[in-house]
C-alpha positions in Angstrom: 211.2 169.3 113.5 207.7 168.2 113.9 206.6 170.7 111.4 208.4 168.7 109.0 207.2 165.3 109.8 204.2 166.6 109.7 204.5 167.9 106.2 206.1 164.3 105.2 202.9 163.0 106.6 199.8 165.5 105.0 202.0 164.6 101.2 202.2 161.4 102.0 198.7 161.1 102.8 197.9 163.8 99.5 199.6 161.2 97.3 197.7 158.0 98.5 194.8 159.8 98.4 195.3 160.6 94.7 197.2 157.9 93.3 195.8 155.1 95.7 199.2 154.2 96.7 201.4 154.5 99.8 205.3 156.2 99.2 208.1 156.4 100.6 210.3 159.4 101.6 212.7 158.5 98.3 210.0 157.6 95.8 209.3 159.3 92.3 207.1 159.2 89.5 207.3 156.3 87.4 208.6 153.6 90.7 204.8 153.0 90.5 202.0 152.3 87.6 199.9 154.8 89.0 202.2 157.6 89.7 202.7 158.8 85.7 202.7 162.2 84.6 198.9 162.4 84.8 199.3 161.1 88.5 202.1 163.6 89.4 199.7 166.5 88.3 197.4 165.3 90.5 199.3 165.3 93.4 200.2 168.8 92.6 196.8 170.5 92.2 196.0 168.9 95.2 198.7 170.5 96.9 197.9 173.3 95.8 194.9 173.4 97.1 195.2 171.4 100.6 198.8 174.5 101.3 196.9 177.4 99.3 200.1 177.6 97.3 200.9 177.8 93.6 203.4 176.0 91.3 204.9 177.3 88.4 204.9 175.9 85.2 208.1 174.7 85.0 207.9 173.6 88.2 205.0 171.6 87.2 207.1 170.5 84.6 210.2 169.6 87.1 209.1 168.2 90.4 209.0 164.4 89.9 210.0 163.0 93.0 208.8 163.6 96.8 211.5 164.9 98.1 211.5 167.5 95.1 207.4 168.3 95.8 208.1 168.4 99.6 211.6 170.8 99.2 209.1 173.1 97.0 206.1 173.5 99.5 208.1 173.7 102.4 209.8 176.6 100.5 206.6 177.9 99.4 204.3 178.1 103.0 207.3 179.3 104.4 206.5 182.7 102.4 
């Protein structure tokens, strides 16, 4: 369990650091100004890089909420 929260935390702080803004579990791209498609990218490279993962294009092209980015990495540093 405190894997996870942990997770929830290092995206959390991923996405402020990128966007500038603090979210909530349940947030998604466009609930703020800065969190666009541009934004969402972003976050995702940066992902990428801080888990040493790599997302498809179509997931690139489908993750547009946190819950959705965080389901994906967990799914993906599990591997």
């Amino acid at each position: 369990m405190k894997q996870k929260n942990s997770l929830v935390q290092v995206l959390k702080k991923i996405i402020k650091k990128e966007l500038k803004i603090t979210v909530q579990s349940n947030s998604k791209l466009l609930d703020y100004e800065e969190w666009d498609s541009i934004g969402n990218f972003n976050i995702l490279l940066a992902c990428e890089e801080k888990f040493n993962i790599k997302f498809t294009a179509n997931e690139f092209s489908k993750l547009k909420s946190f819950k959705e980015i965080l389901t994906v990495v967990k799914k993906k540093i599990k591997k």
